[in-house]
Structures are given as C-alpha cells and as structure tokens.
C-alpha positions in Angstrom: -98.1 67.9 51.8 -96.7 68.2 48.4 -98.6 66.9 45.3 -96.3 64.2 44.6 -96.6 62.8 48.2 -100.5 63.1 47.5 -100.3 60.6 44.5 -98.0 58.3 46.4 -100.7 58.3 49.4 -103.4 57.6 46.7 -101.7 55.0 45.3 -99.8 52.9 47.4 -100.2 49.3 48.6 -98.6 47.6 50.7 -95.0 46.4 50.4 -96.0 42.8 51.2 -92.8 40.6 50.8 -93.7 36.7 49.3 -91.0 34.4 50.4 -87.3 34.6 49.7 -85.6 32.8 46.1 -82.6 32.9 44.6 -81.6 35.6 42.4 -78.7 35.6 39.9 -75.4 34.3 40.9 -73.3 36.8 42.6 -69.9 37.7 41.4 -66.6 37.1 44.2 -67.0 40.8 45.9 -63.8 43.1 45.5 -61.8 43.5 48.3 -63.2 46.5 50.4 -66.7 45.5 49.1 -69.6 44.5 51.4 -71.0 40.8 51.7 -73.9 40.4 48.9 -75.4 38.6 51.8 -75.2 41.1 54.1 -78.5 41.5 56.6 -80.4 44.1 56.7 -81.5 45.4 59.5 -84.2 48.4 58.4 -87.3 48.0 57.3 -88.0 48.8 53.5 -88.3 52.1 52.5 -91.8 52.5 50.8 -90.5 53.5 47.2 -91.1 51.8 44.0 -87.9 53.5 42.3 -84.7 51.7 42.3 -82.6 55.3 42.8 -84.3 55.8 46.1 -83.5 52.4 47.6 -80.6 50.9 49.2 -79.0 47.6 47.4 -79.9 46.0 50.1 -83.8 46.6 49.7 -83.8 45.9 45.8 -81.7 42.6 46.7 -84.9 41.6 49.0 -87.2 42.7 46.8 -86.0 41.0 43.9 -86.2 37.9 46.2 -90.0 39.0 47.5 -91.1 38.8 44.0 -90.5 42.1 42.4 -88.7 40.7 39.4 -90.5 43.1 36.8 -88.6 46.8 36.2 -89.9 50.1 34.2 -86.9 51.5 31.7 -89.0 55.0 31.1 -87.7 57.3 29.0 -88.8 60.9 28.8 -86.8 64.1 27.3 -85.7 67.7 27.9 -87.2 69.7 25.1 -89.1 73.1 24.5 -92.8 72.8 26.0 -94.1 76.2 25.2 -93.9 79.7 27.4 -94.6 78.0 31.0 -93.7 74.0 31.2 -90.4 73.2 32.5 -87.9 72.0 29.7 -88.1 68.2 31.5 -91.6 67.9 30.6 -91.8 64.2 30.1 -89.2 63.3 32.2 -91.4 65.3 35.3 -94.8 63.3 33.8 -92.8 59.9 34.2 -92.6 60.7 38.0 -96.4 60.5 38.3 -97.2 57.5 35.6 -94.1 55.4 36.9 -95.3 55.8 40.5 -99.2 55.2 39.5 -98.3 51.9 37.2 -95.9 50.3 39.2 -98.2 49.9 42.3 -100.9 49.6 39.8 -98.7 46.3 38.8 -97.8 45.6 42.0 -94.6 43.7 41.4 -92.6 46.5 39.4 -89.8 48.6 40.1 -88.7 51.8 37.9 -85.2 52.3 36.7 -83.6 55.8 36.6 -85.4 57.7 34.0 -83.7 58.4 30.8 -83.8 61.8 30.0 -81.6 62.3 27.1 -83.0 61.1 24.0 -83.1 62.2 20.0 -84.6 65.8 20.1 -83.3 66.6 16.7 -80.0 67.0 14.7 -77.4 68.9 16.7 -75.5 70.5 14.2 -77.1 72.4 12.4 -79.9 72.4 15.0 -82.9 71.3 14.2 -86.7 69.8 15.5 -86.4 71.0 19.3 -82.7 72.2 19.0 -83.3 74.9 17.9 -84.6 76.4 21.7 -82.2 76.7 24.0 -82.1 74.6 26.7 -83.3 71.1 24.9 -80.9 68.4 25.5 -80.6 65.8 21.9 -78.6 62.6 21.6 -78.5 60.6 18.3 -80.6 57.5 17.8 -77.5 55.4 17.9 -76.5 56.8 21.3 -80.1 56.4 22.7 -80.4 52.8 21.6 -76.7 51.9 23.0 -78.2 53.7 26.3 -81.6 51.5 26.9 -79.1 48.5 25.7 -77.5 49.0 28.7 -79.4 50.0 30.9 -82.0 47.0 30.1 -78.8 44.1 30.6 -78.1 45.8 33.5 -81.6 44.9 34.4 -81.2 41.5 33.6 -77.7 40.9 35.4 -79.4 41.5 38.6 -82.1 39.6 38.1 -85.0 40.7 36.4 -87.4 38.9 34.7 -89.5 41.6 32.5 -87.9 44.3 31.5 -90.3 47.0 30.1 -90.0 49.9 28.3 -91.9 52.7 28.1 -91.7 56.4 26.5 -93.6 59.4 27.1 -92.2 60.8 23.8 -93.0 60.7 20.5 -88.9 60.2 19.4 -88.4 57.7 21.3 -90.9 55.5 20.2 -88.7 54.0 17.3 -85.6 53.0 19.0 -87.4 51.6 22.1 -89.1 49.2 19.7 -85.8 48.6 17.9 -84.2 47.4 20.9 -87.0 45.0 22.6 -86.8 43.5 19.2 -83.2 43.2 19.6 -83.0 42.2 23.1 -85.4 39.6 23.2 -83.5 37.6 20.3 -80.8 37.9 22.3 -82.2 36.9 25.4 -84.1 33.9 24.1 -84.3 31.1 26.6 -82.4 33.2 29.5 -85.5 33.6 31.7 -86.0 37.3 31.0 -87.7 38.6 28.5 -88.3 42.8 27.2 -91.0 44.6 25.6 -91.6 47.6 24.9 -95.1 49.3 25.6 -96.6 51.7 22.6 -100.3 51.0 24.6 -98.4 54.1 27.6 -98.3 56.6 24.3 -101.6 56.7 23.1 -101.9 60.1 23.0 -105.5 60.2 20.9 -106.9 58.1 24.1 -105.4 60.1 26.9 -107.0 63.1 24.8 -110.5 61.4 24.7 -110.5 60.8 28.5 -109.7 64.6 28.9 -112.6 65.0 26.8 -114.7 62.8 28.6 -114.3 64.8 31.6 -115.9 68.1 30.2 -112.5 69.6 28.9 -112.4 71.0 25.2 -109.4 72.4 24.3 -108.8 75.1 21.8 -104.9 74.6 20.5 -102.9 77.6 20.8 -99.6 76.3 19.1 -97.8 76.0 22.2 -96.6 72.5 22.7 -98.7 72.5 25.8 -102.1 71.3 27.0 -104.3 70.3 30.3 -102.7 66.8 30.1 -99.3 67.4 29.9 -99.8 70.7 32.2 -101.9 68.8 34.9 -99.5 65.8 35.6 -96.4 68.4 35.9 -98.4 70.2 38.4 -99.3 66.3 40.6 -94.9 66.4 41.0 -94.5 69.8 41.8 -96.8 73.4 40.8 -93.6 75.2 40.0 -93.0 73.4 37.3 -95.7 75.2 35.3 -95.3 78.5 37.0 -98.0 78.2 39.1 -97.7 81.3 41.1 -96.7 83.7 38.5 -99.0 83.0 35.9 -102.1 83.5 38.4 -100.5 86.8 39.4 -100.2 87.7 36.0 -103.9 86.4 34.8 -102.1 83.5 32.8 -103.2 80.1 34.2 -104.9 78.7 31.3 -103.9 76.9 28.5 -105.7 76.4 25.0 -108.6 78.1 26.4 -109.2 76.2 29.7 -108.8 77.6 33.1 -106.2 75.3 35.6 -107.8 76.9 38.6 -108.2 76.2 41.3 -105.4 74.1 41.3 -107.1 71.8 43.7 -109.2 70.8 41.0 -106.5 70.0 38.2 -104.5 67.9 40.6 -107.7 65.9 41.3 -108.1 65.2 37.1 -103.8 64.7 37.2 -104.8 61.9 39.9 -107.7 60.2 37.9 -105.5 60.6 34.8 -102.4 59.1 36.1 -104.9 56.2 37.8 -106.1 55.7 34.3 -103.4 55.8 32.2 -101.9 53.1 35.0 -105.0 50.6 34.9 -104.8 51.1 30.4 -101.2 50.4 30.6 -100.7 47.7 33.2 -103.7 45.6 31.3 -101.5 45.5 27.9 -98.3 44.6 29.7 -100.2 41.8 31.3 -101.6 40.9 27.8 -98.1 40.9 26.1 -96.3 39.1 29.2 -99.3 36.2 28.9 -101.7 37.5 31.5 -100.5 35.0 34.7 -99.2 37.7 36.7 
C-alpha cells in the first residue's frame, strides 16, 4: 500500500450524496456532444479531485451538495540536494486530500503548478537552478482568473484559494479581491485562505512533537520532507540517501520511515482541522 493510499484510508468519509438541485443552466450541447443529462450508471469513484472524476460524477456531486472547490497552487522550484523540484505542488496532494474530507463538501481543482519563481531573464530568485519553472505575476493572476470562473460556470458556490508558497501569496489575494467585486450578488463567492500558509504554526506543531531542527541552508526541513514522503518516498530519495548515510535533514533523523509518515499524517490532519475552521469562519460558519 503506498503512502498516499494510507492518507486517503485515514481520511476518508463517506461519499454520502444529499438530494439532487439544480445546477447552472446548461448550454445547447454541440452536435456530437453527449446529453448533460445523461445517466449514470457507475457508482462514484471515491476521489475528492475533479481530474480523477468523470463529468458525470462532478455533475452529481455538484447536485449532492459539493458546491465548495480548492484552486491550490503550489510551484516547481529548487528544494535543496534531495526534494523533488514539485515540492509544493507534491505537499498539495496530501493537504488537499486531508482538507477536503476534513470539509466534507469540497472538491480540488487541478493544481497550479506554474507560478512566479523569479525574473526569467536575467534569472533570478529560484531561476537561477535549473529545473525551476517561473511565470510572471501577470500570467499567474490571469491563470487563477480563469481557472476560478471556470469554477463558477459550473456551479460552484465557494471558490477557495489556497497556496503552499510564499510567491504566490500576493496575487492569490489580489484576485479574491477582484473576483468577489465582480461576482457580487451572483451566488458564488472566493476567498483566498493565508490561515493554509502559516508557516511559524506548522513549525511550532513540529516542535511540539519533540522535533528541533538545526537549519542547514538547504531549503529543506522535516515538514516539507515528511508530507513529500506521505505521496510517494521517492520523492526525497528515500532509498539512496539511507544507502548512503544521508536521511536526515537539519540534524534530525527521517528514520524509520514508518515513523515520519505517521507525523506527515498528524501533520496533514492538523493542518486540515486549522484550515477548514478559518474557511468556515470567513464563509460565515453555517456549513
């Protein structure tokens, strides 16, 4: 069983559908193009991400009751010697899958990996290792623009949008701000979540577990280390780095591994619970 599939058993609840309501109005389909009504005739496949459904499953879970989506965005960028360049992008798989069933009526949108990681030309910030992937803030923001209406057109009612990096804090904030004027009296509403990116409380709760970390300058740590490895141990280089005496990081030992994917778990469960309780704040606390 991988780690990933661990999390999802930990995690889950059921897929309980409430009873059927309209969505949006659907547009005349193009010839060729399927019924919007079409039944269907398999049961729902127990994921919480829109890319690993069939339109016909979001279709009846937007009517069950799932009408809020997570937009995360995460990055490709340098993470020291051992951490795969998707870093946040490969974290998002863990805190996406722990908050929306924390939630219980979210779906996750695709996550958006390309985000401002520095000027281009002449490189600078993380472009200057190879590898990292940068798009300018105007890009970025005309990205989660559209993504987020897309949202909306099929019938979402809170958008939300969350980043697991530091650069993309700004423009996520500049486009809820955006949005909601926009939106105003259309029945869907956006925010954007700084309460996921608390960096200085994710590191007390690391501390809190017995952890002290000695920083070694390597864009790395347990945190960030230990929810790569709850997706997938390869991504930090598992295997090698025990061959070659390396599994550490800022002075702490990640074996056994056993016992870092159990604080990834609690972790992810915790960022979830601190998460979920400011979107509920923000959204008025009835759901």
């Amino acid at each position: 069983m991988t780690a990933a599939r661990a999390l999802s058993l930990v995690l889950a609840v059921g897929m309980t559908l409430a009873a059927p309501r309209a969505v949006t109005a659907q547009a005349v389909p193009e010839p060729g193009s399927p019924d919007s009504e079409t039944p269907r005739v398999l049961p729902i496949h127990d994921s919480v991400w829109l890319e690993e459904l069939t339109w016909l499953e979001v279709r009846d879970l937007l009517r069950g009751g799932r009408r809020t989506v997570l937009v995360p965005t995460g990055g490709i960028e340098q993470n020291g010697p051992y951490l795969a360049l998707g870093k946040h992008s490969i974290i998002l798989r863990a805190t996406m899958e722990a908050l929306a069933r924390e939630l219980g009526d979210a779906l996750v949108a695709p996550i958006i990996s390309f985000v401002p990681e520095g000027d281009i030309a002449p490189p600078s910030s993380h472009m200057r290792y190879p590898g990292t992937v940068s798009v300018t803030q105007q890009t970025f923001r005309a990205l989660l623009t559209d993504v987020a209406r897309s949202m909306k057109a099929h019938g979402f009612e809170h958008v939300i949008l969350l980043g697991d990096s530091g650069g993309n804090q700004e423009g996520m904030a500049a486009v809820a701000a955006a949005l909601s004027e926009e939106w105003k009296g259309s029945g869907t509403d956006i925010i954007h979540v700084p309460e996921y990116y608390d960096n200085p409380r994710w590191n007390a709760w690391i501390a809190d577990q017995g952890i002290h970390e000695e920083l070694e300058g390597l864009h790395d740590d347990v945190r960030h280390s230990s929810l790569m490895m709850l997706v997938d141990t390869a991504y930090v280089r598992t295997g090698s780095r025990i061959q070659a005496g390396l599994f550490h990081i800022n002075g702490v030992e990640l074996a056994p591994v056993e016992r870092t994917l159990d604080l990834a778990c609690r972790l992810a469960a915790y960022q979830a619970e601190v998460t979920a309780a400011a979107i509920r704040s923000r959204l008025g606390g009835g759901r």
